[in-house]
C-alpha positions as CSV (number, residue, x, y, z in Angstrom):
1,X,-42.0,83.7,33.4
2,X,-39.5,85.5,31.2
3,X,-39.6,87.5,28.4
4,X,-38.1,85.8,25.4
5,X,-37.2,88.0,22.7
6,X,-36.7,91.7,22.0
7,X,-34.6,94.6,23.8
8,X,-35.8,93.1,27.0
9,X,-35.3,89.6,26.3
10,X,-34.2,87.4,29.3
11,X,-36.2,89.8,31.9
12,X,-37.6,87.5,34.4
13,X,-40.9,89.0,35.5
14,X,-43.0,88.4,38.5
15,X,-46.0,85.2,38.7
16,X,-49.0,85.9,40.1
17,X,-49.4,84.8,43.8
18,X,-53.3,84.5,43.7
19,X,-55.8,82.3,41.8
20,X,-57.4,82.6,38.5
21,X,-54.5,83.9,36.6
22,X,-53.2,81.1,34.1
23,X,-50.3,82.6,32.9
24,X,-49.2,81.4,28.4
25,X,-47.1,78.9,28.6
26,X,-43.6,80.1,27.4
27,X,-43.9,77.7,24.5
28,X,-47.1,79.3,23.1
29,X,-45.9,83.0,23.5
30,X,-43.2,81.8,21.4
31,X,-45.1,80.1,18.9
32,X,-47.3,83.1,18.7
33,X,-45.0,86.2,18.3
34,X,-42.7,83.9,15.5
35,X,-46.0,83.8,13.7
36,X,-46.7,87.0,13.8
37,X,-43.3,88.6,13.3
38,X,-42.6,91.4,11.9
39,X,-46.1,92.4,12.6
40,X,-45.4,93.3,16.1
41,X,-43.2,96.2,14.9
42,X,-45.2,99.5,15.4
43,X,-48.2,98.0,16.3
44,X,-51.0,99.0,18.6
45,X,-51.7,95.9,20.5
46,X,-54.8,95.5,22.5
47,X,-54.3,92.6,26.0
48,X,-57.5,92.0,26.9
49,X,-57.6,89.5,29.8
50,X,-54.1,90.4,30.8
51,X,-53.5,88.2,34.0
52,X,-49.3,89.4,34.2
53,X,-49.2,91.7,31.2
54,X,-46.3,89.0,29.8
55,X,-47.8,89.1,26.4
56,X,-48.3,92.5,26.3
57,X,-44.9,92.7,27.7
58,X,-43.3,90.6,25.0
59,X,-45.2,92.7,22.3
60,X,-43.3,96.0,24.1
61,X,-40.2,94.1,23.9
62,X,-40.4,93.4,20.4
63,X,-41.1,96.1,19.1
64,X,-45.0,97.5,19.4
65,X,-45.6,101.0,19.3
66,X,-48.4,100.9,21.5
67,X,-50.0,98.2,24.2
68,X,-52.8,98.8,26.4
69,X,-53.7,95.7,29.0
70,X,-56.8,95.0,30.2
71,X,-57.9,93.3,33.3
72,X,-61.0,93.3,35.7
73,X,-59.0,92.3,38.8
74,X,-57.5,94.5,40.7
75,X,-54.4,91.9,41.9
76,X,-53.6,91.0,38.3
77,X,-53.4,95.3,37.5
78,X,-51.2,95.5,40.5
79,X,-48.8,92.8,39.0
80,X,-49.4,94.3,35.8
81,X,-47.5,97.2,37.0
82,X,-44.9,95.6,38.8
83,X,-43.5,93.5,35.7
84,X,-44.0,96.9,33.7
85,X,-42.1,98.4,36.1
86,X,-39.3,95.9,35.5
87,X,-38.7,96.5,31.9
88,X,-39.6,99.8,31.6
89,X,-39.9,101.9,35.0
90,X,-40.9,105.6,33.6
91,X,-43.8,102.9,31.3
92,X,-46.4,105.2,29.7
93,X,-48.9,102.0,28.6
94,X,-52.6,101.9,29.6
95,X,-53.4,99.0,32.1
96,X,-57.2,99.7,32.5
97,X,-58.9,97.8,35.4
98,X,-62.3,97.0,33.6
99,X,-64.7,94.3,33.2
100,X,-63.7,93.6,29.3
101,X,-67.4,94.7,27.9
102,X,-66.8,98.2,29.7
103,X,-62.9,98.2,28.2
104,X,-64.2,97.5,25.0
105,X,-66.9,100.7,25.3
106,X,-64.1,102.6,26.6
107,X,-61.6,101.9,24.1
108,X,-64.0,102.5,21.7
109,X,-65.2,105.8,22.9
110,X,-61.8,107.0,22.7
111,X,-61.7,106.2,19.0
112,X,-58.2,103.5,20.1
113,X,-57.8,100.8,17.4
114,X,-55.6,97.8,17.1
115,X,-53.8,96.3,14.6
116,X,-53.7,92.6,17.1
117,X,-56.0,91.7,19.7
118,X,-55.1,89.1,21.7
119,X,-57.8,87.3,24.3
120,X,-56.9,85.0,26.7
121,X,-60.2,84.7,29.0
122,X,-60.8,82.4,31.8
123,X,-61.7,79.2,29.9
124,X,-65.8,79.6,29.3
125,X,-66.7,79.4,26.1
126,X,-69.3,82.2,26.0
127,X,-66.5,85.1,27.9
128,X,-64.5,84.7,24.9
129,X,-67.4,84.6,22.3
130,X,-68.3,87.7,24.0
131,X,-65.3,89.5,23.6
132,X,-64.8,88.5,19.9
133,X,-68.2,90.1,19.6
134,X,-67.8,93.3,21.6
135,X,-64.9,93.7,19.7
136,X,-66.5,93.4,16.2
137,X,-69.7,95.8,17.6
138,X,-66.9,98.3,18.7
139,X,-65.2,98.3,15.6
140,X,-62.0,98.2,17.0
141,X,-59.7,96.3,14.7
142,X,-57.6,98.7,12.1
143,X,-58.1,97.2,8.5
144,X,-56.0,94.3,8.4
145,X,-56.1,93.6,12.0
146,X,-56.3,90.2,13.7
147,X,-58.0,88.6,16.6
148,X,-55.8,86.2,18.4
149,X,-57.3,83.9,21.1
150,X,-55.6,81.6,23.5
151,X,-58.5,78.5,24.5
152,X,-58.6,74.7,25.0
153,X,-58.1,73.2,22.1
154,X,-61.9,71.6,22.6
155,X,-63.4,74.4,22.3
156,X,-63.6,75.2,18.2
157,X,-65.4,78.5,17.2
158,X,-66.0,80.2,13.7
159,X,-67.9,83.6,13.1
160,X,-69.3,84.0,9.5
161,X,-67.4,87.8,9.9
162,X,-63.4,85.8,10.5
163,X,-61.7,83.5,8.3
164,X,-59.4,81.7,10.8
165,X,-56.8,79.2,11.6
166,X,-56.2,77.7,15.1
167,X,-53.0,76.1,15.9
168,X,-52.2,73.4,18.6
169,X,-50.2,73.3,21.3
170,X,-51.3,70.0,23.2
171,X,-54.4,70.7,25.4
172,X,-54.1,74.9,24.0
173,X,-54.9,76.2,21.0
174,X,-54.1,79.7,19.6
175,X,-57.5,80.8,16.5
176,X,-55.8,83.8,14.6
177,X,-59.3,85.3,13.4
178,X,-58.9,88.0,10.4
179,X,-61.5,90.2,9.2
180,X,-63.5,89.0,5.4
């Protein structure tokens, strides 16, 4: 895993060691940040389900004002850290080590809103559903913001509150939800 654009472009950063992490394929996180562009540039940016922090990471490196990462297992926060630590070793960014339902309450207690969320659950329909939804209840999206979700391309989803469009990337699909 690398990061692959930005002021930290070409950092190698560490893979996770244990199980359940499925770490974006370097082709998607390339497909994803050219869509969104300049968008990144001063933007808070929520990780939700951050496994390594490399998105997050390569949202830092190009240019996001703000990035708080999110992850319920206390290995994947620990290797969080150490590729933070990598590119930016006196790092001031949130990595919260939450169930995402309590992240979400959290976040949204603390009045923190996002300009991009992106999701990239463990691949069960209903965790990312859930999300989607906690994060519509919690109102945490800035006007204009987008929801992006990494799932299997089998798995399609609309909400009556998103207009969206889902690109492919063989087996993975990436569903860029925007508010109506």
């Amino acid at each position: 895993m690398r990061v692959i654009a930005g002021k930290h472009r070409g950092r190698t950063l560490k893979s996770p060691k244990h199980r359940g992490v499925r770490p974006t394929a370097d082709r998607v996180k390339e497909a994803l940040f050219n869509i969104l562009g300049a968008r990144i540039d001063g933007a808070a940016f929520l990780d939700l389900f951050a496994g390594t922090g490399a998105i997050g990471i390569e949202a830092i490196s190009r240019g996001a004002a703000t990035v708080v990462f999110v992850d319920q297992s206390p290995l994947s926060v620990k290797l969080i850290h150490q590729n933070l630590k990598l590119i930016e070793p006196n790092h001031n960014f949130p990595v919260l080590c939450l169930p995402f339902t309590r992240a979400i309450d959290l976040l949204a207690e603390e009045k923190i809103y996002f300009d991009l969320v992106f999701l990239d659950p463990p691949f069960e329909d209903r965790i990312l559903i859930q999300a989607v939804q906690g994060i519509l209840s919690a109102d945490l999206l800035k006007e204009n913001g987008i929801i992006i979700a990494e799932h299997p391309c089998k798995f399609r989803f609309e909400l009556p509150e998103f207009h969206g469009e889902t690109r492919n990337y063989g087996d993975i699909c990436l569903t860029f939800l925007h508010k109506r």
